[in-house]
MIMAR-467660 format. One record per residue (C-alpha): residue in three letters; x, y, z. Coordinates in pm, whole numbers. Each point is the difference from the previous one (the first is absolute). Layout:
   code       xx       yy       zz
    ala        X        Y        Z
...
***
This chain:
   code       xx       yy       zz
    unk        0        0        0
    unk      132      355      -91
    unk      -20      249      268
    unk     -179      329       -2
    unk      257      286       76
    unk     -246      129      311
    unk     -296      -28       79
    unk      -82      265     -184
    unk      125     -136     -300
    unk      249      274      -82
    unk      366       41      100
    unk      102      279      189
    unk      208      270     -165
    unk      411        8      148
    unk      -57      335      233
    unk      337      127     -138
    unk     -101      -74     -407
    unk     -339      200       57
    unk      201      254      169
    unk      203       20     -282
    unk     -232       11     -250
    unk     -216      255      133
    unk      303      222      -10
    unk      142      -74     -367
    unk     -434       38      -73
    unk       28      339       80
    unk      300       69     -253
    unk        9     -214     -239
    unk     -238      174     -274
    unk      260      335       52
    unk      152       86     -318
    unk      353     -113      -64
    unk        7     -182      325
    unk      241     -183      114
    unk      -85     -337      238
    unk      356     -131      180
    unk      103     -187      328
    unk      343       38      102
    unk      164     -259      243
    unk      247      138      282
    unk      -25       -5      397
    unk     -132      306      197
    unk      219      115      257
    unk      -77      138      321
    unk      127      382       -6
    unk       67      -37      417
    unk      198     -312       -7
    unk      156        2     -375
    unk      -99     -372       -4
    unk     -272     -184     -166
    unk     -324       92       95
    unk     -203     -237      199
    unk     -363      -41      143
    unk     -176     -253      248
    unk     -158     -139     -307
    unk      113     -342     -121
    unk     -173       10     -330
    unk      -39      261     -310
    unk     -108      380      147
    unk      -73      303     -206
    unk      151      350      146
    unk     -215      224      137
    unk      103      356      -24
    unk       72       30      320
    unk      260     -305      -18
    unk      140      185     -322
    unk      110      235      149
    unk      226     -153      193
    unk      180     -235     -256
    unk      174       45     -341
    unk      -22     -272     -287
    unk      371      -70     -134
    unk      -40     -124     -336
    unk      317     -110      -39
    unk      147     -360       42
    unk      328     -152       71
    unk      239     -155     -363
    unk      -73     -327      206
    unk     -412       36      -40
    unk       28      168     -370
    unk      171     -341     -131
    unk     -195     -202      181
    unk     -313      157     -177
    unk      238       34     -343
    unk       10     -436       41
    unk     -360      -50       99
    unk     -155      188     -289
    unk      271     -144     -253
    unk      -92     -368      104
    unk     -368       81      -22
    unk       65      169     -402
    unk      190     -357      -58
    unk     -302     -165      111
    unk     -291      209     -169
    unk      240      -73     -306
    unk       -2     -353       23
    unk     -156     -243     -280
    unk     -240     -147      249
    unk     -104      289      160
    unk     -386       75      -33
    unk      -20      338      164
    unk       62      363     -107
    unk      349       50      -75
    unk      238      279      202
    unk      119      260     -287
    unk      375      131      140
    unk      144      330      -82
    unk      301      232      120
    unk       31      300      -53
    unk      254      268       81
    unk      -89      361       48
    unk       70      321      125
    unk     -259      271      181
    unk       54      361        2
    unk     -228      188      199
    unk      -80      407      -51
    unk     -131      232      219
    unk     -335      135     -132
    unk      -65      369      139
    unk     -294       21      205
    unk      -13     -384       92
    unk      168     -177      256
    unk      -32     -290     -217
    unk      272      -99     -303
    unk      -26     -127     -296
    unk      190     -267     -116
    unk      177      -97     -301
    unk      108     -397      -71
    unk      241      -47     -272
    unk      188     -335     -150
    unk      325       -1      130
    unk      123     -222     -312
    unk     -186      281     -265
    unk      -63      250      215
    unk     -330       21     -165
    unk     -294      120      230
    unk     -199     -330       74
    unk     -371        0      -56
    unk     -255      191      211
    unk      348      115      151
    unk      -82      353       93
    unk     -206       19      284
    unk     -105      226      331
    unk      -83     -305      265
    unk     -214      174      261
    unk      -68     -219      319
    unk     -371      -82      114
    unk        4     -258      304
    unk      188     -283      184
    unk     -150     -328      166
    unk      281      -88      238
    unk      -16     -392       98
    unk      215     -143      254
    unk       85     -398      -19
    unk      213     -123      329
    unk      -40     -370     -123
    unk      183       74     -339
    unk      340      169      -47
    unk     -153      326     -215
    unk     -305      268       38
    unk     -120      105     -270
    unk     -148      346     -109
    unk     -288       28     -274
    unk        4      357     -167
    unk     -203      179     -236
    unk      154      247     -222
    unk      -83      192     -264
    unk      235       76     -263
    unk     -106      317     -253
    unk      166      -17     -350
    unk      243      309      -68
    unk      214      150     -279
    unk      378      -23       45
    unk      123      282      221
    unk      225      287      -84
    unk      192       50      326
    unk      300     -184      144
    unk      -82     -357      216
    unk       15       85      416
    unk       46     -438      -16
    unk      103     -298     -168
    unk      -17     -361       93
    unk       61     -307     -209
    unk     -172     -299      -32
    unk       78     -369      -58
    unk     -311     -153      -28
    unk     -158     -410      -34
    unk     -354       41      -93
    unk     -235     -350       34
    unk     -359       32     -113
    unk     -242     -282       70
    unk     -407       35       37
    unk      -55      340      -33
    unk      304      154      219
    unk      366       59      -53
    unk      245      -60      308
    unk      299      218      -33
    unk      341      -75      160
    unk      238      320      -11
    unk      301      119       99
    unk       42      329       35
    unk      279      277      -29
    unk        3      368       63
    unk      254      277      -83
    unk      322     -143       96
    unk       53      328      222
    unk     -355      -16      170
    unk      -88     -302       48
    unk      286     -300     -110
    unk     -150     -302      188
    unk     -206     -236     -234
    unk     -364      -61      117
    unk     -166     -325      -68
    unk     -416       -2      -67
    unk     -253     -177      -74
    unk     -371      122      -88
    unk     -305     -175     -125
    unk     -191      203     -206
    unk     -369      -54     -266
    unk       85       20     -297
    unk     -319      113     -131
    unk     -226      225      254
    unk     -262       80     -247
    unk      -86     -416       35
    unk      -86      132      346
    unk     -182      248      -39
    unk     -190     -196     -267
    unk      -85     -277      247
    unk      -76      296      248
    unk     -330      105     -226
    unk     -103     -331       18
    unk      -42      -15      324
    unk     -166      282       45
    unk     -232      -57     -316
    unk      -79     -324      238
    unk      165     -248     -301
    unk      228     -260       42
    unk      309      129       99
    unk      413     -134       10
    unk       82      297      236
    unk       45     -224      302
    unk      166     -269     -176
    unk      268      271     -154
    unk       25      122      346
    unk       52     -370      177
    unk      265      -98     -295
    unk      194      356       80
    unk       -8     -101      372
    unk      110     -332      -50
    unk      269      103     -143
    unk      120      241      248
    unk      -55     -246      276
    unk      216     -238     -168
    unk      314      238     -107
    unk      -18      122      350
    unk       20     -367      139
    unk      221     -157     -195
    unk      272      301       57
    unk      329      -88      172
    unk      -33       -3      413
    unk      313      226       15
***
């Protein structure tokens, strides 16, 4: 006999997924938005170590708790490679003959940012170039502006993780000098709808010389969002919350299988 989920015959939606979802609702219909989680460790500004919580499980931030912590994106050589491996054994695998699922496309990329002060804004705009042709790359001229942050703190995995909504305006090319630069070498995997970027990181040698390792999750296509958004509220069936649950499983699972450091 197959069991009924409840006894109301339903399952019950993962507290922190809804969470999430009601939050990336709220944006995700924005023009030229930009959907992202980046993983990292928050650290507690009083005690310079990580942050911590009498919570064994998954917690979202409060404001309050924000305020009190910083989220360090970056990770140690150690982690970077050990994400570098695990992706690169999954791309064998999706490759495979036998393989019956959707296949992990691979990219890298090396590029440089410049960023301009803009008059008027406290924002910059920033302009991405190929380091081999030092052609501008596409859609590589842009002023990101940031909307919100939904800070979650995991103290049974090794990173937090950060889901942020920008927006990023398309501009023309500036006529002023850069105020920055930073370079990029960059492994892009994209698999079901998302592309998981692992990045290292280099400023101006006379700024900022150490290399910073990264890696972000981000949707590849918001407008599928926002799409599945109308549905919902037209009352139509609806792949919002499976989008949503896919995004987060794959968050909970970078964030797991990290390096315990």
């Amino acid at each position: 006999m197959v069991r009924e989920p409840s006894i109301f015959n339903m399952k019950a939606i993962d507290d922190v997924v809804r969470h999430v979802g009601d939050f990336i609702y709220q944006h995700c219909d924005k023009a030229n938005v930009e959907i992202e989680a980046k993983f990292g460790i928050f650290i507690d500004k009083y005690t310079q170590q990580r942050f911590s919580l009498p919570a064994c499980t998954e917690t979202i931030l409060t404001y309050e708790m924000e305020r009190n912590t910083r989220f360090e994106s970056n990770m140690p050589l150690e982690q970077h490679r050990h994400f570098n491996k695990m992706f690169n054994d999954l791309v064998s695998k999706s490759n495979a003959s036998d393989h019956k699922g959707e296949r992990i496309r691979y990219k890298h990329t090396r590029e440089t940012d410049r960023f301009y002060a803009i008059q008027g804004t406290r924002n910059k705009w920033r302009v991405t170039t190929d380091q081999q042709t030092g052609a501008i790359v596409p859609n590589g001229i842009v002023e990101k502006v940031r909307v919100a942050d939904l800070n979650v703190f995991s103290p049974k995995s090794p990173l937090d993780y950060r889901i942020s909504i920008n927006i990023e305006i398309p501009r023309e090319k500036p006529t002023s000098e850069p105020v920055y630069e930073r370079n990029k070498d960059r492994l892009s995997y994209k698999h079901g709808g998302f592309t998981f970027d692992l990045t290292q990181v280099k400023g101006a040698k006379d700024r900022e010389p150490d290399v910073r390792h990264e890696l972000e999750l981000e949707v590849i296509d918001p407008t599928e969002l926002a799409r599945e958004k109308t549905k919902l509220e037209r009352k139509e069936p609806s792949q919002y919350q499976a989008i949503i649950e896919t995004m987060m499983n794959n968050i909970r699972l970078l964030s797991r299988k990290a390096l315990k450091l």
